[in-house]
N, CA, C and O atoms as CSV, one atom per row, in Angstrom:
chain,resi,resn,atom,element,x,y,z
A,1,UNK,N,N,14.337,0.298,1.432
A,1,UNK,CA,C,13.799,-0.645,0.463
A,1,UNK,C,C,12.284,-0.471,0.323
A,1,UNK,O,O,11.838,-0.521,-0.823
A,2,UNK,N,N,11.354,-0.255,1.437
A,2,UNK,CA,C,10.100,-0.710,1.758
A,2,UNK,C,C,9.566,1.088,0.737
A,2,UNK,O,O,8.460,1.115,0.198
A,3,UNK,N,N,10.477,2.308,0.651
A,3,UNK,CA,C,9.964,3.330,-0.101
A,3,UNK,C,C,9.875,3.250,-1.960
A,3,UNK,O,O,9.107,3.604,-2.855
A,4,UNK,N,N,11.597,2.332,-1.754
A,4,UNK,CA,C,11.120,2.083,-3.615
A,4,UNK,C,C,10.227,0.907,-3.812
A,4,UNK,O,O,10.342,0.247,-4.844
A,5,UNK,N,N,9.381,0.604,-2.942
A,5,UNK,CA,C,8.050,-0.521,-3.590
A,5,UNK,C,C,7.193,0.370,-3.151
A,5,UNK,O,O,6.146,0.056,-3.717
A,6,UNK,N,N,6.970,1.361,-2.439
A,6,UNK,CA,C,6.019,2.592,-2.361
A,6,UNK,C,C,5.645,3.040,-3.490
A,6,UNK,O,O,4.518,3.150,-3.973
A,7,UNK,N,N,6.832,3.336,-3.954
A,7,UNK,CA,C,6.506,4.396,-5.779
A,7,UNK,C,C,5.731,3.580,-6.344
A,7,UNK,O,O,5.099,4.318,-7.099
A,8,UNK,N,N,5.344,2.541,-6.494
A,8,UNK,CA,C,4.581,1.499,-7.278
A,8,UNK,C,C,3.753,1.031,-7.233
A,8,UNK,O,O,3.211,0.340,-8.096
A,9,UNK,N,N,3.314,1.373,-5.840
A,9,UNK,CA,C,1.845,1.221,-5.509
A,9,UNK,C,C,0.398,2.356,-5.794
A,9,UNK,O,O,0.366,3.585,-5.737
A,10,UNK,N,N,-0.544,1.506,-6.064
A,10,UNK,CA,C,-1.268,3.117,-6.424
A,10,UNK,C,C,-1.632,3.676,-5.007
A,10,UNK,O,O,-1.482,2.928,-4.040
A,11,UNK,N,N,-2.320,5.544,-4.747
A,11,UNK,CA,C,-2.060,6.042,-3.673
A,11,UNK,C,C,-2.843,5.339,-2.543
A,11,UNK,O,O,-2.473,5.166,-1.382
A,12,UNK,N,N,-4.238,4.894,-3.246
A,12,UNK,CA,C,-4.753,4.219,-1.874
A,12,UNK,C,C,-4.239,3.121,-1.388
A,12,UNK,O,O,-4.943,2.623,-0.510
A,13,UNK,N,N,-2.856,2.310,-1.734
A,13,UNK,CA,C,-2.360,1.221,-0.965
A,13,UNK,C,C,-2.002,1.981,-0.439
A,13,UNK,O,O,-2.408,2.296,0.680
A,14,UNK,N,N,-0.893,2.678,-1.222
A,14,UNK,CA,C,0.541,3.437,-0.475
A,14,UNK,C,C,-0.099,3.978,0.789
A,14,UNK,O,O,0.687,3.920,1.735
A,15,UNK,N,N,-1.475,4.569,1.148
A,15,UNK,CA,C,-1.381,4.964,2.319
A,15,UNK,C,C,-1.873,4.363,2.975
A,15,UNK,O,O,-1.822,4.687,4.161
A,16,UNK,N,N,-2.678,3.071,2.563
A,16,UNK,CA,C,-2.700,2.050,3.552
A,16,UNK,C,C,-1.135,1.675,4.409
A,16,UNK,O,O,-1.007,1.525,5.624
A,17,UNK,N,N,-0.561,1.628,3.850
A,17,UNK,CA,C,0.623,0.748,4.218
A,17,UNK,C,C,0.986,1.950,5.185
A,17,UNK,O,O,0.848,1.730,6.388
A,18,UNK,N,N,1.493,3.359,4.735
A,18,UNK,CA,C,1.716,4.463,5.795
A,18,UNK,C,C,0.814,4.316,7.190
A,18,UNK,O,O,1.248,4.654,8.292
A,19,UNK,N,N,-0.420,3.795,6.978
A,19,UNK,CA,C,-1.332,3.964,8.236
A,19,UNK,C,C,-1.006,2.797,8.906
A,19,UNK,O,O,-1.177,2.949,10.116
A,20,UNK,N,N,-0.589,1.644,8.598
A,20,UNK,CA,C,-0.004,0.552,9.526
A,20,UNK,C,C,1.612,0.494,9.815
A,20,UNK,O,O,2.081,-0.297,10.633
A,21,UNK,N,N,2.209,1.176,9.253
A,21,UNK,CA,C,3.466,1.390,9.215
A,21,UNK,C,C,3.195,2.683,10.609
A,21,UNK,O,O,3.862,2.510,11.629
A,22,UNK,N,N,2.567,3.472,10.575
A,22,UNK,CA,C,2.718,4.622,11.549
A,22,UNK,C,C,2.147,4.094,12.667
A,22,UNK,O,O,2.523,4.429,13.790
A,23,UNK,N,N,0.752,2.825,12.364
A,23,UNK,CA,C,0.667,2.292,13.933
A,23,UNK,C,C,1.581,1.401,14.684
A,23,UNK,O,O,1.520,1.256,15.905
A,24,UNK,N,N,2.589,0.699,13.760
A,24,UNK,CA,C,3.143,0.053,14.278
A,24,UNK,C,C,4.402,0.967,15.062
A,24,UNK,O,O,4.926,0.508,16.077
A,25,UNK,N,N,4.746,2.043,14.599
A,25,UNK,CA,C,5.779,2.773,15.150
A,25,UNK,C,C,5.672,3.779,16.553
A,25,UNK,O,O,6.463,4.399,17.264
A,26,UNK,N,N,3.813,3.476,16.475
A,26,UNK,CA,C,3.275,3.625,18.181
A,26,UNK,C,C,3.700,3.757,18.781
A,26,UNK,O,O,4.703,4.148,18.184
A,27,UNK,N,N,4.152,3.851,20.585
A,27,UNK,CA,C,4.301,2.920,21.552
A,27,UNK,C,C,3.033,2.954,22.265
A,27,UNK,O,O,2.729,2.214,23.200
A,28,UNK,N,N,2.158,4.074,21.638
A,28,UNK,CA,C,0.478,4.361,22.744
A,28,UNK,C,C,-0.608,3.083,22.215
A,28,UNK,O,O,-1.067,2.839,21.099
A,29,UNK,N,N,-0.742,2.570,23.221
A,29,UNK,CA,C,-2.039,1.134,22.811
A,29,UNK,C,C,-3.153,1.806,22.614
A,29,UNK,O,O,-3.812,1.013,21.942
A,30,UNK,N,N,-3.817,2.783,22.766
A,30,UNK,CA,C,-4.790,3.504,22.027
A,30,UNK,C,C,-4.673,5.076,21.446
A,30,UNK,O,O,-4.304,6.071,22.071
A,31,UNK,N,N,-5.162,4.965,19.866
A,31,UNK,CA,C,-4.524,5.928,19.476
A,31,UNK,C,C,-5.723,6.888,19.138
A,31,UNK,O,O,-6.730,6.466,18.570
A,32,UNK,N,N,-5.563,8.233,19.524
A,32,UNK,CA,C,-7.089,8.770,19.081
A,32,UNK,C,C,-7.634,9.485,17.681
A,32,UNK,O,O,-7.341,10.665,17.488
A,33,UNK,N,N,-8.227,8.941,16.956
A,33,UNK,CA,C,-8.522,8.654,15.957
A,33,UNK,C,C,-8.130,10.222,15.177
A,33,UNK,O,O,-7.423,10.405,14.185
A,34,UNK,N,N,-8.939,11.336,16.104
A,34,UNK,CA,C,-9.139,12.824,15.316
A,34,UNK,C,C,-7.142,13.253,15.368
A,34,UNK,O,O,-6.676,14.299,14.917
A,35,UNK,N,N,-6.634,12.565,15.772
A,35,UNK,CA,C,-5.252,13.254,15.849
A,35,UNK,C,C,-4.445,12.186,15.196
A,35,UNK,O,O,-3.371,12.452,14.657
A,36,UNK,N,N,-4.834,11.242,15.225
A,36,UNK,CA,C,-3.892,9.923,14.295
A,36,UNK,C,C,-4.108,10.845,12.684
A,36,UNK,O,O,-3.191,11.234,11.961
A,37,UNK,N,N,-5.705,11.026,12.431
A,37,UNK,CA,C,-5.729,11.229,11.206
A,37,UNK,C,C,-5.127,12.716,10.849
A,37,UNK,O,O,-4.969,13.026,9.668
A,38,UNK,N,N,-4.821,13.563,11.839
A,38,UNK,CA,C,-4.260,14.905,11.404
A,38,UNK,C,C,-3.201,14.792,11.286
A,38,UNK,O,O,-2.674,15.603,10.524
A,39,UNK,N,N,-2.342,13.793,11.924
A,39,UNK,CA,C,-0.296,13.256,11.989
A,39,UNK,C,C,-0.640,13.068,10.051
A,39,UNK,O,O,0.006,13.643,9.175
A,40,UNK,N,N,-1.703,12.200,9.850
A,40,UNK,CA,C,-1.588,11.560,8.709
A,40,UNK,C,C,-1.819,12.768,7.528
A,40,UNK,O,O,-1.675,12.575,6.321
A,41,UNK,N,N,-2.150,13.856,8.060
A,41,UNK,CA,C,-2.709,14.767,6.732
A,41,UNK,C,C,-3.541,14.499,6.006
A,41,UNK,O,O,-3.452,14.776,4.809
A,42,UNK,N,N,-5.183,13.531,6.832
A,42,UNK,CA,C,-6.098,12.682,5.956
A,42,UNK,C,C,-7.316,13.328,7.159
A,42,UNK,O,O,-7.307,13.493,8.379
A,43,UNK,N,N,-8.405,13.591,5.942
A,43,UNK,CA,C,-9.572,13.396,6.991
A,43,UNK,C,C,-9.817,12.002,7.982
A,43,UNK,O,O,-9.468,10.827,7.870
A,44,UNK,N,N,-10.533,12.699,8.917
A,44,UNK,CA,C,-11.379,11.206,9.748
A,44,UNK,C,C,-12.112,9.955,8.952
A,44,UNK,O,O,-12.097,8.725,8.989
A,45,UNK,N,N,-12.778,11.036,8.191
A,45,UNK,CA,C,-13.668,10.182,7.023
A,45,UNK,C,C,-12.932,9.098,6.387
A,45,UNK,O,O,-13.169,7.896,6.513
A,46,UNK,N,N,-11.658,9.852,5.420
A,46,UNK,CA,C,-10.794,8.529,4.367
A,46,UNK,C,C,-9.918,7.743,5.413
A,46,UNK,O,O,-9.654,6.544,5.319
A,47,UNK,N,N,-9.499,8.591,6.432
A,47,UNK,CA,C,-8.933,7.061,7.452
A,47,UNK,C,C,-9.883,6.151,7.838
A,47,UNK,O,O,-9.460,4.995,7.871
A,48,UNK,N,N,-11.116,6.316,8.162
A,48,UNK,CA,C,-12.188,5.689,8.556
A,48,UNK,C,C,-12.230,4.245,7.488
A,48,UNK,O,O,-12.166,3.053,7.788
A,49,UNK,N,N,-12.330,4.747,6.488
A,49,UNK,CA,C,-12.666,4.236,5.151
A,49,UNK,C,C,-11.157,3.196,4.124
A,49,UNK,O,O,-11.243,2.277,3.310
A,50,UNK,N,N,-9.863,3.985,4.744
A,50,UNK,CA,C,-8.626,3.170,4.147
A,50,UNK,C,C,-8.498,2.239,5.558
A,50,UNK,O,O,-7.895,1.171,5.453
A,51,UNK,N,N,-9.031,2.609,6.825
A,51,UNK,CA,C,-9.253,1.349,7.908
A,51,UNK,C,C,-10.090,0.383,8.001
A,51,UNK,O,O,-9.926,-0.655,8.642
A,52,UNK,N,N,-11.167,0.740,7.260
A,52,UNK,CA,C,-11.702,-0.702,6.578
A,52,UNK,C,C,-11.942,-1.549,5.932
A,52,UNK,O,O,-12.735,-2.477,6.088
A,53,UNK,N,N,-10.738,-1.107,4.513
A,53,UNK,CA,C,-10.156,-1.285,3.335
A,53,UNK,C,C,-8.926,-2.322,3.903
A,53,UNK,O,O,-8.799,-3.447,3.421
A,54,UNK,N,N,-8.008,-1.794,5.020
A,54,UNK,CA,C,-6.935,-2.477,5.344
A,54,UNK,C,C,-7.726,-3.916,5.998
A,54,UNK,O,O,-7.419,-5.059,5.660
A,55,UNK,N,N,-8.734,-3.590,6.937
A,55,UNK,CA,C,-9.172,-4.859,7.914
A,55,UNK,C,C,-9.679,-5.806,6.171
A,55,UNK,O,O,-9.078,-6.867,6.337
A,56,UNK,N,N,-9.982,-5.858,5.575
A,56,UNK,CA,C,-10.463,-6.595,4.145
A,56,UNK,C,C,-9.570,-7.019,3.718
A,56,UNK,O,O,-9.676,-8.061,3.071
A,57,UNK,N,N,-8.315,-6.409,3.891
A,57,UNK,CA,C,-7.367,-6.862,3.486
A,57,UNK,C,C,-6.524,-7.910,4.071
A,57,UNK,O,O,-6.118,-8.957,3.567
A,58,UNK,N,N,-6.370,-7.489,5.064
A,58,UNK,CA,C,-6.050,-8.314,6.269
A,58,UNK,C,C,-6.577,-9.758,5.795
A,58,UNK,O,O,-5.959,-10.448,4.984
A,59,UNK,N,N,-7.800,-10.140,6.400
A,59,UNK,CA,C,-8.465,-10.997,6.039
A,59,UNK,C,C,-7.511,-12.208,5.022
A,59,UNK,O,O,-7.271,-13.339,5.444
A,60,UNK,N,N,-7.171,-11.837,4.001
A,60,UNK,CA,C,-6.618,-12.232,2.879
A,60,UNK,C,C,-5.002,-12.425,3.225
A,60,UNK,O,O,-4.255,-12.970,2.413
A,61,UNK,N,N,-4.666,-12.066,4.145
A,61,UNK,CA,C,-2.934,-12.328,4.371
A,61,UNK,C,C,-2.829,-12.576,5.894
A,61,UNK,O,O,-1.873,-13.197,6.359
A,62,UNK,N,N,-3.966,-12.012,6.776
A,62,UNK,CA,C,-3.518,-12.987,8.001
A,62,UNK,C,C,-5.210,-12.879,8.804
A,62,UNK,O,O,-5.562,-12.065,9.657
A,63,UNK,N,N,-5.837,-13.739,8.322
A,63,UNK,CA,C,-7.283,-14.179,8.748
A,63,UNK,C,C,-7.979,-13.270,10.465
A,63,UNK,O,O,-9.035,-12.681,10.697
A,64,UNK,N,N,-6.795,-13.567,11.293
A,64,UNK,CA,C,-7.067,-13.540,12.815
A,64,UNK,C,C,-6.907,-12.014,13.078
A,64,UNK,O,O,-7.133,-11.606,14.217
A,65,UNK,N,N,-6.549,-11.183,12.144
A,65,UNK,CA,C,-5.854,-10.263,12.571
A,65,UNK,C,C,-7.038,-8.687,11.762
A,65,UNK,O,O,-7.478,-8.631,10.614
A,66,UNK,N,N,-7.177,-7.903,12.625
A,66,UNK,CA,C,-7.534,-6.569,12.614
A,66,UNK,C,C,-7.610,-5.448,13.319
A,66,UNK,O,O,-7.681,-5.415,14.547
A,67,UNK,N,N,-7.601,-4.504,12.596
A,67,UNK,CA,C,-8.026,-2.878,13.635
A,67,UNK,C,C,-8.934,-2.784,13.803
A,67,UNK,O,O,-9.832,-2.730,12.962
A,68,UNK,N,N,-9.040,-2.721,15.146
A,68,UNK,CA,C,-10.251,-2.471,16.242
A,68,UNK,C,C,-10.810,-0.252,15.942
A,68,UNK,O,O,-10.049,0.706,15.808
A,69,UNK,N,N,-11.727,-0.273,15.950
A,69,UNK,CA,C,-11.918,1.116,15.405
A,69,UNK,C,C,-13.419,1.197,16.753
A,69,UNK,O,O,-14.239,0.299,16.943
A,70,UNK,N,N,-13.362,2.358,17.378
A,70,UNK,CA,C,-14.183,2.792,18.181
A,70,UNK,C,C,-14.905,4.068,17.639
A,70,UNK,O,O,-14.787,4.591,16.531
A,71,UNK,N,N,-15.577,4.386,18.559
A,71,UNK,CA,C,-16.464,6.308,18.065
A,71,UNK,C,C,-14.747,7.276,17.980
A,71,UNK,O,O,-14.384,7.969,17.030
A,72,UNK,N,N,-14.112,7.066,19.028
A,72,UNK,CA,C,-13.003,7.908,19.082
A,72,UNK,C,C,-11.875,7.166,18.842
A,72,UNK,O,O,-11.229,7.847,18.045
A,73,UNK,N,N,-11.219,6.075,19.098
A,73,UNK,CA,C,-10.064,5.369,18.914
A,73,UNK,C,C,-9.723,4.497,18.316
A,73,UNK,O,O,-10.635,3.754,17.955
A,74,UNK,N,N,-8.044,4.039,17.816
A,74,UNK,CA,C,-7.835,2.993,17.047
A,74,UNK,C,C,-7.316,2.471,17.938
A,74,UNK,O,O,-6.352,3.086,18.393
A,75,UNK,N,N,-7.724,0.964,18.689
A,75,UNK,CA,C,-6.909,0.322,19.095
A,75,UNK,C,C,-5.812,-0.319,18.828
A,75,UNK,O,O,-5.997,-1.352,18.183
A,76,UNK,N,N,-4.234,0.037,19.218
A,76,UNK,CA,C,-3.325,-0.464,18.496
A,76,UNK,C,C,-2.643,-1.558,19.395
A,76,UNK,O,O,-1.811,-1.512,20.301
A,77,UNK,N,N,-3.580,-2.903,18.554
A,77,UNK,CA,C,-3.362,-3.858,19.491
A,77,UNK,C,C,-2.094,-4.657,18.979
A,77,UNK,O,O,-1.191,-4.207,18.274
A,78,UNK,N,N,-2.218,-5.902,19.471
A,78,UNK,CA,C,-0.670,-6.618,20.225
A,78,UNK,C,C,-0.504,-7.285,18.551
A,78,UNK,O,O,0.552,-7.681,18.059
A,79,UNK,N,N,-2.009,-7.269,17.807
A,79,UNK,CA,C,-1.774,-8.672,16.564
A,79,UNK,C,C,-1.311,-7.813,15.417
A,79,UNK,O,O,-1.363,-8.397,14.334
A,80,UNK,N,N,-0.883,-6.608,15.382
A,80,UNK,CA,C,-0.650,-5.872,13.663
A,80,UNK,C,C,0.690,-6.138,14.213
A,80,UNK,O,O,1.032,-5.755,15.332
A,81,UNK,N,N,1.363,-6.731,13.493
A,81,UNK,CA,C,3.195,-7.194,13.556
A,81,UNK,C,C,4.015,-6.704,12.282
A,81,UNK,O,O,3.504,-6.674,11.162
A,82,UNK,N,N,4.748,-6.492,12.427
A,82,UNK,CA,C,5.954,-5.759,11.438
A,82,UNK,C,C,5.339,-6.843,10.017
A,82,UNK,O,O,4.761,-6.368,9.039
A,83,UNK,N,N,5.628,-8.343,10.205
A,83,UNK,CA,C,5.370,-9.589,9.380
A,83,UNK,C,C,4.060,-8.978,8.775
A,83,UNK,O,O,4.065,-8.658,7.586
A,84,UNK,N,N,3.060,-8.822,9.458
A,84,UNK,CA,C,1.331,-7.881,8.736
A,84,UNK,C,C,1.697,-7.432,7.647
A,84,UNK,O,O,1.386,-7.909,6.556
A,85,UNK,N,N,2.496,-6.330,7.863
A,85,UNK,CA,C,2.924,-4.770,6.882
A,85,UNK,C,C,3.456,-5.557,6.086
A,85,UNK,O,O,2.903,-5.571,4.986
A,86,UNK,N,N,4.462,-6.340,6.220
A,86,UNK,CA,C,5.516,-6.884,4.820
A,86,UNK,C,C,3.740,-7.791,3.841
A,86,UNK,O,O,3.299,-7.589,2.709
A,87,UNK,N,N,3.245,-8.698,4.928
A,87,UNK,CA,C,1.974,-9.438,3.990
A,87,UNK,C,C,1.238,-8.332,2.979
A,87,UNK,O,O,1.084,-8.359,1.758
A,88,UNK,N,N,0.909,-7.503,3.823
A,88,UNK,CA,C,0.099,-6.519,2.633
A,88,UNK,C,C,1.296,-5.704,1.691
A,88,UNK,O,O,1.227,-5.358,0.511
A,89,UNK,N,N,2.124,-5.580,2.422
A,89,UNK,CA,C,2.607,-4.496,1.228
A,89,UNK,C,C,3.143,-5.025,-0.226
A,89,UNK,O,O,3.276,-4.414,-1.286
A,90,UNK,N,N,3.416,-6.475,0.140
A,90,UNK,CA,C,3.541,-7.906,-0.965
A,90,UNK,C,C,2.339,-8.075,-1.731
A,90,UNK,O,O,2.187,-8.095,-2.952
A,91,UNK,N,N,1.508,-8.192,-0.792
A,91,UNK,CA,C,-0.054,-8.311,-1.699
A,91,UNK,C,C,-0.694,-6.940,-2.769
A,91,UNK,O,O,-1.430,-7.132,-3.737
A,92,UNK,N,N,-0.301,-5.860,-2.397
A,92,UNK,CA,C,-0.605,-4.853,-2.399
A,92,UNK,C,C,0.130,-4.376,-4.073
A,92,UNK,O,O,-0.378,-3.922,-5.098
A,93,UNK,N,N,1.584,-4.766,-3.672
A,93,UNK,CA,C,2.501,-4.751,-5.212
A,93,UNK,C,C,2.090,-5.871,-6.186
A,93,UNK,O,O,1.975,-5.692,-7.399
A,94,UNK,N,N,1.861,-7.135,-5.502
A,94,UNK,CA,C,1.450,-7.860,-6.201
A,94,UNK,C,C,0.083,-7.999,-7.207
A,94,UNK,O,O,-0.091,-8.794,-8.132
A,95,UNK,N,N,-0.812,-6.954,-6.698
A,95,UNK,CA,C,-1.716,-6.532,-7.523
A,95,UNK,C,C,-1.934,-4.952,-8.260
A,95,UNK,O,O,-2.903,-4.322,-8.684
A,96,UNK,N,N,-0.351,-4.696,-8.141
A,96,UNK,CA,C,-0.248,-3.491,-9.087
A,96,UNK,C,C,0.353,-3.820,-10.638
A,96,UNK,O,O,0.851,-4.877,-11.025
A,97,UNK,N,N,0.132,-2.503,-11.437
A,97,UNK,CA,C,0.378,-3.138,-12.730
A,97,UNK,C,C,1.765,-2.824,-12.885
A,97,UNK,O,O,2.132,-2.854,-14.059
A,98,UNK,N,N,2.954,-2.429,-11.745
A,98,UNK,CA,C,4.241,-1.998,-11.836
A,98,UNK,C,C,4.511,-3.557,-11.643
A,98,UNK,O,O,4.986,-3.911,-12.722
A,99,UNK,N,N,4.454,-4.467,-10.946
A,99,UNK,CA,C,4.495,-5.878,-10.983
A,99,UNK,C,C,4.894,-6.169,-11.974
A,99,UNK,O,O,6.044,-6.537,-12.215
A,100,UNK,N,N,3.787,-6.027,-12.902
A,100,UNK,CA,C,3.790,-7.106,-14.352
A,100,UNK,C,C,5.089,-5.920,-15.031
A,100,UNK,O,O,6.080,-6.450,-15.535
A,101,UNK,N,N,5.044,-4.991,-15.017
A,101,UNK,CA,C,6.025,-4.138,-16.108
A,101,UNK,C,C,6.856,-4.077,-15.396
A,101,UNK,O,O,7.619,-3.331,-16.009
A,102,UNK,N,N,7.539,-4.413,-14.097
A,102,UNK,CA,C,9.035,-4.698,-13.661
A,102,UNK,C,C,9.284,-6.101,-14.278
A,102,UNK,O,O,10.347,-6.129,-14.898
A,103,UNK,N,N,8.661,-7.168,-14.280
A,103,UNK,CA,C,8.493,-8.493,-14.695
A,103,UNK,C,C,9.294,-8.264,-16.291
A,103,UNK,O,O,10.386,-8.689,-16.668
A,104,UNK,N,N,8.493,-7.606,-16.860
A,104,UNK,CA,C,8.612,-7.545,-18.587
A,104,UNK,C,C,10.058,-6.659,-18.736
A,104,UNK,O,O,10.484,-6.726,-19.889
A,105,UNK,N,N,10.799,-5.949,-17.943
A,105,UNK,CA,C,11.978,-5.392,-17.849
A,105,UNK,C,C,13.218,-6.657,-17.972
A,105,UNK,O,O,14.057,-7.055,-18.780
A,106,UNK,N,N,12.678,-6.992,-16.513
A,106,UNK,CA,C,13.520,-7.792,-15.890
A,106,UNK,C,C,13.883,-9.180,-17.269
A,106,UNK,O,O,14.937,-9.798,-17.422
A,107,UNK,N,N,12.489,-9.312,-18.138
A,107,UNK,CA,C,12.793,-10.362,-19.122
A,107,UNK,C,C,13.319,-9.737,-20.394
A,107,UNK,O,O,13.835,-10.410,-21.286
A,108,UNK,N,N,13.135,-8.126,-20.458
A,108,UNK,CA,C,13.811,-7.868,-21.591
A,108,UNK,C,C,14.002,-6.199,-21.792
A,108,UNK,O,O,13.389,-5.499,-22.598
A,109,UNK,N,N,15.081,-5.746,-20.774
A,109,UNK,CA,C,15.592,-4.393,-20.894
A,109,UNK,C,C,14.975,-3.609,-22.092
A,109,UNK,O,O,14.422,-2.570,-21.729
A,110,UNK,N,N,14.934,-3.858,-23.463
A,110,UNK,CA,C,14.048,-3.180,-24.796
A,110,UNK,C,C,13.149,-3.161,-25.246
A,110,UNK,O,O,12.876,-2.965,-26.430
A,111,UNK,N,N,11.857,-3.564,-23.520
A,111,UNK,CA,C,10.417,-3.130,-24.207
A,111,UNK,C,C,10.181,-2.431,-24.469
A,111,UNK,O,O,10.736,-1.481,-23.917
A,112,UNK,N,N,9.144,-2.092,-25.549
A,112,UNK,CA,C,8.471,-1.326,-25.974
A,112,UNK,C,C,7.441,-1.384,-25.557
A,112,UNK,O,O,6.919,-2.310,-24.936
A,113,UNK,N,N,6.818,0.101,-26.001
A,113,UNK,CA,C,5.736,0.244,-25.751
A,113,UNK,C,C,4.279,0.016,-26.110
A,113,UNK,O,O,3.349,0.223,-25.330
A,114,UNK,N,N,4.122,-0.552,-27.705
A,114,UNK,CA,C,2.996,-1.354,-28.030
A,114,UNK,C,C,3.050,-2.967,-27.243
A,114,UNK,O,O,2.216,-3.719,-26.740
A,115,UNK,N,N,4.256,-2.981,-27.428
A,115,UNK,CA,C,4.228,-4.574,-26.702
A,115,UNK,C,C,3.235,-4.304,-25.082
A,115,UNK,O,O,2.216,-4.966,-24.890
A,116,UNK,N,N,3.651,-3.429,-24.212
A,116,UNK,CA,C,3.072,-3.599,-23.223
A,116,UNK,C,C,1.840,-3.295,-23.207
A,116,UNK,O,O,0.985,-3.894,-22.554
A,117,UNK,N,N,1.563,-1.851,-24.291
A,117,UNK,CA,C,0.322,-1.191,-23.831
A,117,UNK,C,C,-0.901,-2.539,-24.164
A,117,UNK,O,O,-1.986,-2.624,-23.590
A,118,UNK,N,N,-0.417,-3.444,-25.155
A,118,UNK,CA,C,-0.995,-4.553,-25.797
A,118,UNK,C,C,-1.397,-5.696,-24.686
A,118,UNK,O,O,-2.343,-6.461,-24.500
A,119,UNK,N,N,-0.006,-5.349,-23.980
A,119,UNK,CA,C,-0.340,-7.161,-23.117
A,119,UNK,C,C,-1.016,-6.714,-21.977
A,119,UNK,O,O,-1.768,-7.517,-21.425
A,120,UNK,N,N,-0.862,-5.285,-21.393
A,120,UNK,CA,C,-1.784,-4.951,-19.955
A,120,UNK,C,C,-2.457,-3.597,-20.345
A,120,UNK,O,O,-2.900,-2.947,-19.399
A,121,UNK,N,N,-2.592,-3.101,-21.536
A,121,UNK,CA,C,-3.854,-2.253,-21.354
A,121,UNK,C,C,-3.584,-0.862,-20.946
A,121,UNK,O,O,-4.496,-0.056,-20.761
A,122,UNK,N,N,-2.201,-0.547,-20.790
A,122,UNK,CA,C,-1.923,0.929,-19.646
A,122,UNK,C,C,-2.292,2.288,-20.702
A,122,UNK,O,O,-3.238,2.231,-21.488
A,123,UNK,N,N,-1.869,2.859,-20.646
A,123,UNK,CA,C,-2.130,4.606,-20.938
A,123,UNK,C,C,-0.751,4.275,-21.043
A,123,UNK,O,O,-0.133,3.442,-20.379
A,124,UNK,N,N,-0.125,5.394,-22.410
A,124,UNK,CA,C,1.004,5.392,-22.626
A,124,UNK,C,C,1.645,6.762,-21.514
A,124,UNK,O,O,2.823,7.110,-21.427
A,125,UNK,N,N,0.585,7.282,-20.840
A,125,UNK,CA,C,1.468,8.172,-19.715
A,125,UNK,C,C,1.798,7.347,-18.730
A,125,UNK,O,O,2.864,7.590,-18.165
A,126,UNK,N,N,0.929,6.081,-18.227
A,126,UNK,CA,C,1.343,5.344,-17.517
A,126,UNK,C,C,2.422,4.661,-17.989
A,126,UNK,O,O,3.031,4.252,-17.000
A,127,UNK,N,N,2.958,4.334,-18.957
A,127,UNK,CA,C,3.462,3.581,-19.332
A,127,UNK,C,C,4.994,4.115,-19.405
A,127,UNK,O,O,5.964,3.373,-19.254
A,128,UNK,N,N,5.074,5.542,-19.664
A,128,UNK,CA,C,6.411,6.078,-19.459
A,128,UNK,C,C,6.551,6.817,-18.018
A,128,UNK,O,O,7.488,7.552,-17.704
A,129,UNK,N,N,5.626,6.538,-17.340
A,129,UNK,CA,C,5.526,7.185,-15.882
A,129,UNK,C,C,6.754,6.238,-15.400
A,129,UNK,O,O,7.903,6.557,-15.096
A,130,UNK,N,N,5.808,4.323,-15.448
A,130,UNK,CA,C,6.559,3.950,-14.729
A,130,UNK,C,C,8.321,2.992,-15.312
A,130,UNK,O,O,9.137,2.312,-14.689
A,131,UNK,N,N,8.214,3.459,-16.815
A,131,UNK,CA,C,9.376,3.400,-17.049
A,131,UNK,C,C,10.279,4.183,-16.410
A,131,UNK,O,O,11.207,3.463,-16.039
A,132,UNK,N,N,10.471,5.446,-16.069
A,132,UNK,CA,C,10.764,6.577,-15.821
A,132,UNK,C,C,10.988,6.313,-14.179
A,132,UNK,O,O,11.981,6.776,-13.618
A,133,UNK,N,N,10.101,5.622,-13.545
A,133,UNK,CA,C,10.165,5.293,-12.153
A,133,UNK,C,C,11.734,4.031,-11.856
A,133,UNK,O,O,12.706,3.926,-11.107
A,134,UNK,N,N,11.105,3.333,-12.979
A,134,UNK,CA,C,12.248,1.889,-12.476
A,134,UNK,C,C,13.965,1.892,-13.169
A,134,UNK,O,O,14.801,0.994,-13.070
A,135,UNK,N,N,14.091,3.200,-13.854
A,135,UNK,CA,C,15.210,3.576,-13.791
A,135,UNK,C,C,16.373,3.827,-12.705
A,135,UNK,O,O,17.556,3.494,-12.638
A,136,UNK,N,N,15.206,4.816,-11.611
A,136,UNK,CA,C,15.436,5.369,-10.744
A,136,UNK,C,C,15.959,4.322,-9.298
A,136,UNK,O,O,16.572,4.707,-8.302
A,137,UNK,N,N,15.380,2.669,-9.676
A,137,UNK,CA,C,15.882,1.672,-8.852
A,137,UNK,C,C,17.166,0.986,-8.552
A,137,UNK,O,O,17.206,0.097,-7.701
């Protein structure tokens, strides 16, 4: 389930969510940063940077809760909970524009495409991208 709300996210959630999804599937309480980010196929730099994107985020769906980030390690502590991942990855869809155009499906299987490009603004490649996507659901 948690991959077809993947497709719908743009890439910098989607790999937010991969980077807490892969810490939670841990069992090491400290993880070292230069090899977390090579599992991930991401520089040090953009993990650095989608890890302090996620702690901002955090903030906004569970106040108490963040990744601890050292010179070398991510601490993968006791407070990122399965419940975390579902908060952001909710928040995360919820501020994508596949949201509103699953919404406009769901109220009327024969949108078109001025209707939408009108009510949210998309690119008509976006617009048959993610038609093309929610078929596939």
């Amino acid at each position: 389930m948690m991959d077809k709300i993947l497709c719908f996210l743009d890439k910098d959630d989607e790999q937010k969510i991969h980077i807490v999804n892969q810490m939670l599937q841990s069992s090491e309480p400290m993880l070292e940063r230069k090899t977390f980010a090579a599992n991930l196929d991401m520089s040090n730099y953009r993990l650095n940077k989608l890890i302090d994107e996620i702690n901002l985020d955090l903030q906004t769906v569970a106040p108490n809760v963040f990744i601890n980030v050292t010179d070398r390690y991510i601490d993968n502590n006791e407070q990122l909970k399965f419940g975390v991942e579902n908060l952001l990855l909710r928040n995360y869809f919820k501020s994508s524009n596949a949201e509103k155009f699953l919404l406009s499906l769901l109220k009327n299987d024969q949108i078109i495409f001025n209707q939408t490009f009108r009510g949210y603004g998309w690119s008509r490649a976006f617009f048959f991208k993610e038609k093309r996507n929610s078929k596939r659901i």
